[in-house]
C-alpha positions in Angstrom: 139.8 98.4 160.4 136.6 97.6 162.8 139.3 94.8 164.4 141.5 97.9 164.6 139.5 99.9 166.8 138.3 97.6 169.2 141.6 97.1 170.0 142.5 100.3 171.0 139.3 100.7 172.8 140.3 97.5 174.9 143.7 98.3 175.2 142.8 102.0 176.7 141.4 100.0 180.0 143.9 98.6 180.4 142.8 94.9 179.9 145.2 92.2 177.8 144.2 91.5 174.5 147.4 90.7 172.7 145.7 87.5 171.4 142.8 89.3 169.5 144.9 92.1 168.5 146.8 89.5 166.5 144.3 88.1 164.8 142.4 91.1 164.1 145.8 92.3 162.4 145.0 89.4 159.9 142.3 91.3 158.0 140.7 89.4 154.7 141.9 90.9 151.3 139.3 89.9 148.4 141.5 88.7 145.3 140.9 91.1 142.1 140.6 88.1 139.9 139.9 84.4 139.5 141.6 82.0 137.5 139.4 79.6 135.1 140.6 77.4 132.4 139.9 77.1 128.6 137.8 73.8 128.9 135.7 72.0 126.3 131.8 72.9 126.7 128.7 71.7 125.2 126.7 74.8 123.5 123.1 74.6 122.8 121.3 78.1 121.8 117.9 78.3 120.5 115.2 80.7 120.2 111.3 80.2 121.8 108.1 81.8 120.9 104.5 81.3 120.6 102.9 80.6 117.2 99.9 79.2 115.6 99.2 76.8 112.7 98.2 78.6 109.3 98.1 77.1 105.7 100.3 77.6 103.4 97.7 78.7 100.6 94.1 79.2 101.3 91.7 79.3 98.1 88.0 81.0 98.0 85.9 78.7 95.8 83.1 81.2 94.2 80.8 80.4 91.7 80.7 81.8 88.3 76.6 81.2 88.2 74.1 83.1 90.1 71.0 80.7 91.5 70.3 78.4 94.0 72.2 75.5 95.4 71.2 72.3 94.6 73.0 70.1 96.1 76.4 70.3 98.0 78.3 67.1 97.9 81.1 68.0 100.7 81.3 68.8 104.0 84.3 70.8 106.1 87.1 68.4 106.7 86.3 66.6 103.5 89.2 66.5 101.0 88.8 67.0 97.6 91.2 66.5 94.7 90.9 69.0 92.1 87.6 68.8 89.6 86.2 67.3 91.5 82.4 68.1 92.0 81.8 70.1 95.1 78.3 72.4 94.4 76.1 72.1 92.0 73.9 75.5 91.1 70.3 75.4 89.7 71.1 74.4 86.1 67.3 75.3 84.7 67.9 78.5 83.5 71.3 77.9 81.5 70.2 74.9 80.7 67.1 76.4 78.1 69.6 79.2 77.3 71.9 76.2 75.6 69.1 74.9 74.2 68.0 77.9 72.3 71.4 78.8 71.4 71.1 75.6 69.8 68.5 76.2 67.9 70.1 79.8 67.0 72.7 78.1 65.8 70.5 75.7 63.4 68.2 78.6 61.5 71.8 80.5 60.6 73.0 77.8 59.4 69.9 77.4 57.6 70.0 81.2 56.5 73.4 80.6 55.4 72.9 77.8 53.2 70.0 79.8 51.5 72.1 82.9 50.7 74.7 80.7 49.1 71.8 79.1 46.7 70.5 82.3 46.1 74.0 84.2 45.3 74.3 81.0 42.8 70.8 81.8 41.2 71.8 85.5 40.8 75.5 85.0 39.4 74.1 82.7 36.6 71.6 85.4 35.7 73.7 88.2 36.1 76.5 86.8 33.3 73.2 86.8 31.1 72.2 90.2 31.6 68.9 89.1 33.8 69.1 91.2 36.6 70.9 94.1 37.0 74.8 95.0 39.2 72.6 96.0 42.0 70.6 93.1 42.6 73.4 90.7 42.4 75.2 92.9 44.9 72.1 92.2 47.3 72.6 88.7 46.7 76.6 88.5 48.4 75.3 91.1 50.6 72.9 88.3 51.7 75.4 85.6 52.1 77.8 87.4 54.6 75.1 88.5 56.7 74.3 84.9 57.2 77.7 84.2 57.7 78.2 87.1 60.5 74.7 85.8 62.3 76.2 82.2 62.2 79.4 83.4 63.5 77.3 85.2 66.4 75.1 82.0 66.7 78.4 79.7 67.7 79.5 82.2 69.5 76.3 82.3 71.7 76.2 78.9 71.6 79.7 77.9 73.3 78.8 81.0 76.2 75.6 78.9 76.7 77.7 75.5 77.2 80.2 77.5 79.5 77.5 78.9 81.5 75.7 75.7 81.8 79.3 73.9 82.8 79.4 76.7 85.5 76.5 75.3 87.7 78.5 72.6 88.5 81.3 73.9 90.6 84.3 72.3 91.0 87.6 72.0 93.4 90.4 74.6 92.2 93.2 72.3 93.9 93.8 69.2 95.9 92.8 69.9 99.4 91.1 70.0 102.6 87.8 72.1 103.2 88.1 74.3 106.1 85.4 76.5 106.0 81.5 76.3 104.4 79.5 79.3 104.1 76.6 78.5 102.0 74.0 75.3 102.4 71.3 73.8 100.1 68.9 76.0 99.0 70.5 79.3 99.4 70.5 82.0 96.4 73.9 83.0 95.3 75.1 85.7 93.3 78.4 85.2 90.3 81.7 86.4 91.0 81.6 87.5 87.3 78.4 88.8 87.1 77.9 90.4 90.8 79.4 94.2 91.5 80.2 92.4 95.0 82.8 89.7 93.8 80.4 86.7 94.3 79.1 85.3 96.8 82.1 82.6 98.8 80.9 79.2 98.8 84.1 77.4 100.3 87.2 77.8 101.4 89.9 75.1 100.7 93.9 73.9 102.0 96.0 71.9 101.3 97.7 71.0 104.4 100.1 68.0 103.1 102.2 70.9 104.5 101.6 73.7 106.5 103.2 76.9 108.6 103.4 78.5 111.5 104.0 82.2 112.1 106.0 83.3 115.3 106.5 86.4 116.4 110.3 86.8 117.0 111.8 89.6 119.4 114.1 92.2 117.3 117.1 91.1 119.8 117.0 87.8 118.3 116.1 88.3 114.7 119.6 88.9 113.6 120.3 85.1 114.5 118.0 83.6 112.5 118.9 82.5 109.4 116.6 80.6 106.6 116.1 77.0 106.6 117.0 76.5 110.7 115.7 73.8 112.5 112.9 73.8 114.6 110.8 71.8 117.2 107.1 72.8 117.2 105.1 71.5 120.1 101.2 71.9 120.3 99.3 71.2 123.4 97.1 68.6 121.7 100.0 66.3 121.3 102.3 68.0 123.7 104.1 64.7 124.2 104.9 64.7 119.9 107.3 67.5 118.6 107.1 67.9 114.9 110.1 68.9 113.1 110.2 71.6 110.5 112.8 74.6 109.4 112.3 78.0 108.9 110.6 79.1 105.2 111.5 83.0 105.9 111.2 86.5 108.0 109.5 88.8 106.9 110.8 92.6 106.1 108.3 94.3 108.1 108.3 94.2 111.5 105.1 94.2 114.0 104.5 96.1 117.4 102.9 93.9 120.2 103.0 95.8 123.3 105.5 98.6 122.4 107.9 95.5 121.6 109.1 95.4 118.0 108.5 91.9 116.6 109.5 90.3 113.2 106.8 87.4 111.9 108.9 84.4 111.1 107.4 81.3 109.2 108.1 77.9 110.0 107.5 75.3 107.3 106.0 71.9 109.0 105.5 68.3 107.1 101.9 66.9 107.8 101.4 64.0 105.9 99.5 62.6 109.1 96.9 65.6 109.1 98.0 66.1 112.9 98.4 69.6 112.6 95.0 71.7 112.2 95.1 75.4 111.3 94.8 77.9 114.3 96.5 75.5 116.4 98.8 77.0 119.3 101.7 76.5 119.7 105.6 76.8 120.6 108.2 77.1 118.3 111.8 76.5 119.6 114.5 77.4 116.8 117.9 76.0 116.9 120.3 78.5 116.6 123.1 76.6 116.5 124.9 73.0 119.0 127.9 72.6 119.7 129.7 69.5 121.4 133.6 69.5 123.1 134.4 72.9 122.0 136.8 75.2 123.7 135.1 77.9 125.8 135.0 80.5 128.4 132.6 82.1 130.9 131.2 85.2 129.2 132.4 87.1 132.4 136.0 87.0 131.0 134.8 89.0 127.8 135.7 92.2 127.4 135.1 95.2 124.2 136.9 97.6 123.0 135.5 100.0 125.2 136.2 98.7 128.8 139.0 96.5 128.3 141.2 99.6 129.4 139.6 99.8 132.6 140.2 96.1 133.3 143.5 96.4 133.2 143.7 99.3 135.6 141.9 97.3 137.9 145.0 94.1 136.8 147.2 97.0 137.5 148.7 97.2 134.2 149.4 100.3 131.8 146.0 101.0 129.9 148.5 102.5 126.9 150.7 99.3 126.9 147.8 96.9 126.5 146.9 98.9 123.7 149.5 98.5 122.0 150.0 95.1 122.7 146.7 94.2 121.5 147.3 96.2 118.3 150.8 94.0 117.4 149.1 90.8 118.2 146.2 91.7 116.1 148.6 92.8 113.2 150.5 89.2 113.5 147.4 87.7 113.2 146.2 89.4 109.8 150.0 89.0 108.5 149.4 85.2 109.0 145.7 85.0 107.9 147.0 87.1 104.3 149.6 84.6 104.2 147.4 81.5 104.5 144.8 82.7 102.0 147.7 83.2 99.7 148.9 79.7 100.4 145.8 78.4 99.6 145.2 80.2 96.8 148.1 78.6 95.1 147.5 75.7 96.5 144.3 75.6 94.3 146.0 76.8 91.5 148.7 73.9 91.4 146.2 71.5 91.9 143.5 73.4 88.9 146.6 73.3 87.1 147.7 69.5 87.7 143.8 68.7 86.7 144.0 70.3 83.6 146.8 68.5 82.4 145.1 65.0 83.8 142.2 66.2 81.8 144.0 67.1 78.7 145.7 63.6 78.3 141.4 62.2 78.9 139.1 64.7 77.6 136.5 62.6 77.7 136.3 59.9 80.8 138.1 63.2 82.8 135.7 65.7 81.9 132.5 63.2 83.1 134.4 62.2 86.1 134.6 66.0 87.1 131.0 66.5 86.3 129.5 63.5 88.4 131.3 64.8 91.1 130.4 68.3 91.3 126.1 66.9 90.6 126.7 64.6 93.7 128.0 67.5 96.0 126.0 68.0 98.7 124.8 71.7 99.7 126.1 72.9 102.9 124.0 74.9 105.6 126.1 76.6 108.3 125.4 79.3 111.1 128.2 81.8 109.8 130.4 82.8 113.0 129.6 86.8 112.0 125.8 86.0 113.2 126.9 84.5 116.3 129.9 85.9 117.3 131.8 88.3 118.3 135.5 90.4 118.6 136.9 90.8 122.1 139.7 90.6 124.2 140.3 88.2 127.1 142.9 88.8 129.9 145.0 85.4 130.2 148.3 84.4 132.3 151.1 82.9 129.9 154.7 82.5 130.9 153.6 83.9 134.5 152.5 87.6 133.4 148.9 88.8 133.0 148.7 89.2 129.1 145.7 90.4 126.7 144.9 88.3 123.9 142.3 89.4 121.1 140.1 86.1 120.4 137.2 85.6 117.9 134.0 84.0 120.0 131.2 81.7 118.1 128.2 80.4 119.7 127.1 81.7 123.0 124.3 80.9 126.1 123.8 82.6 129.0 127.2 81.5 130.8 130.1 80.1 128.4 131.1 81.6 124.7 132.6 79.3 121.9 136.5 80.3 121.5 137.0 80.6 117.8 140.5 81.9 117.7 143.2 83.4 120.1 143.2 80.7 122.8 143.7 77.2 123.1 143.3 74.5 125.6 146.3 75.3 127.8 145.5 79.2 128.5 143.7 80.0 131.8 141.5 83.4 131.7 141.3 86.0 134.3 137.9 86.6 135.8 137.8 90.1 137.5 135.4 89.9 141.1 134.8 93.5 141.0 134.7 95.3 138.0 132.0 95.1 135.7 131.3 92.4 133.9 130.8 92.1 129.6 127.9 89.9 128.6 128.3 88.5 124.5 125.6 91.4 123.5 128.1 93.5 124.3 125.9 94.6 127.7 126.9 94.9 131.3 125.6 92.6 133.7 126.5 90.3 136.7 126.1 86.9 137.2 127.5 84.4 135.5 128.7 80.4 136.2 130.6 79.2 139.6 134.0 79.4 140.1 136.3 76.8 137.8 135.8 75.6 134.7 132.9 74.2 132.9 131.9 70.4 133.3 131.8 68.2 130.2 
């Protein structure tokens, strides 16, 4: 148009200008669409955050003996397998409380033995009318009072061994002390005894294994599944990853920042004691890898909600593609009913042909059956319903612009795994101007060069 009017401008003077008249008259049209391929693609997607090193289980060690310390025989970093000797509490004072439950002991056994010989005496005399009902009553009365103070004097006695045990304190598990609160000669008070809960000598890990807890944005949660795989890297062996897998996400999330954020625990092997907790670190899950499948730039992708306008823009009838898209999408569930049904029998002919096999050799048949099914191996998969997606894709096939409803899988920021509706001969229209449908189902720009994806 700007050509246009120059040209009349020039042409009002009086001046020749048949030359640039032409070739403004060829004006640039930019094409609605472009044209890429269904190529094979190589899909990694993973999720990043920032964690820190934590044991899996943490144990207080307390005392059940109030006193001073005596001696303490580890120090932090020192590992310890469990009973064995770690602090040992002023023993002095349990020590003569065992001793004269001792001797408690002795006199009621002492007491007891001389009711018995009395209740004797008194029986004999009794039966010959020497003393009277009442004074052989005192005499059983006697014995099992001697046998109640005995029974209080073993009782005493094994709470005087326990308490005298409990100076000594040993380790609850096998593990690594991480921190020490308490040195020699300080006065500590019983976790049994003390209103406070005890004074905490020690604190112990095991960290043959340990965790790390991420903080995972609520956009990506929904793609993490249990037992994942992922790279930690810490900055004191940054040039080491260590492999581990996710343990579990927790149900409630956490607000850093007015951003919602689920803690996620990665379970981590460390047989070498590399990994120390409160360690930084970055945690990298693998969502899922793909190699030499069938894909197509996410700018193809279109929803159920804008797929209409696209076609305006193809010049197409928005109410046609509808209904297009709703007989191809009814073909496809008639031929995934019909499948399942194949294969349904299909298992029941061969359940059936089994039986029989089994029937003629119940025995060697039914252990044959069983060894297989004990050496199965479990299967861990990323489940196309927490990756994917449902959309439609505009495509050229016998020469006309066609809408196809396809099943994605795994997606980055540029390509989307084709599960279903396309193969490797179709070519996908990218529109230039209208807006563009990211995965998420969110619209944005961008997106890969022109042509299709490099191997």
């Amino acid at each position: 148009m700007v050509c246009r009017t120059i040209a009349r401008m020039i042409n009002a003077v009086g001046i020749a200008v048949l030359p640039l008249t032409v070739a403004c008259e060829e004006e640039t049209v930019e094409p609605v669409y472009r044209l890429v391929p269904v190529s094979e693609w190589d899909i990694s997607v993973s999720v990043s955050a920032a964690g820190s090193v934590e044991p899996i289980r943490t144990v207080e060690v307390k005392s059940k003996a109030s006193g001073e310390i005596f001696e303490m025989r580890v120090e932090t970093g020192d590992y310890a397998r469990a009973g064995e000797l770690l602090v040992q509490i002023d023993p002095r004072v349990p020590q003569a409380t065992l001793r004269q439950a001792e001797a408690d002991l002795e006199l009621a056994q002492a007491q007891l033995e001389n009711a018995q010989s009395q209740l004797r005496r008194s029986e004999a005399l009794y039966q010959t009318e020497s003393i009277t009902e009442q004074e052989y009553d005192d005499a059983k009365l006697a014995v099992a009072s001697a046998q109640a103070s005995l029974v209080r004097a073993e009782r005493s006695l094994e709470d005087a061994r326990i308490a005298a045990e409990d100076t000594d304190v040993r380790s609850p598990i096998n593990g690594v002390v991480i921190v020490k609160n308490v040195e020699t000669g300080t006065v500590i008070t019983s976790a049994t005894q003390g209103a406070s809960g005890g004074t905490i000598l020690l604190q112990m890990a095991n960290l043959d294994t340990v965790q790390v807890r991420t903080l995972v944005d609520e956009t990506d949660i929904g793609q993490i599944l249990p037992e994942m795989a992922s790279t930690i890297t810490v900055d004191a062996y940054p040039n080491r990853p260590f492999r581990g897998r996710v343990l579990k996400i927790e149900p409630q999330a956490e607000v850093a920042q007015n951003v919602t954020m689920f803690p996620v625990l990665v379970r981590i092997p460390n047989s070498d004691g590399l990994l120390r907790p409160g360690m930084s670190c970055e945690v990298e899950i693998s969502i899922g890898n793909r190699r030499g499948v069938l894909a197509i730039p996410n700018e193809a992708l279109r929803t159920e909600r804008d797929y209409a306008s696209a076609a305006g823009v193809l010049g197409l009838d928005p109410d046609s593609v509808r209904e297009q898209l709703a007989r191809t999408r009814a073909v496809a569930s008639s031929n995934r009913q019909s499948e399942a049904a194949a294969r349904t029998s299909e298992a029941t002919q061969r359940t059936s042909t089994d039986g029989s096999a089994l029937a003629a050799r119940p025995a060697a048949g039914s252990g044959q059956r069983m060894r297989a099914v004990a050496r199965r191996e479990p299967e861990v998969s990323i489940g196309n319903d927490r990756v994917g997606g449902d959309y439609v894709v505009f495509v050229t096939r016998d020469g006309r612009i066609q809408p196809v409803p396809i099943r994605t899988g795994l997606t980055d920021l540029n390509y989307s795994e084709i599960v279903s509706g396309l193969t490797a001969t179709d070519t996908v229209l990218v529109l230039q101007s209208a807006a563009t449908t990211t995965p998420s189902g969110r619209s944005g720009g961008g997106g890969p060069p022109p042509g299709p994806p490099p191997r």
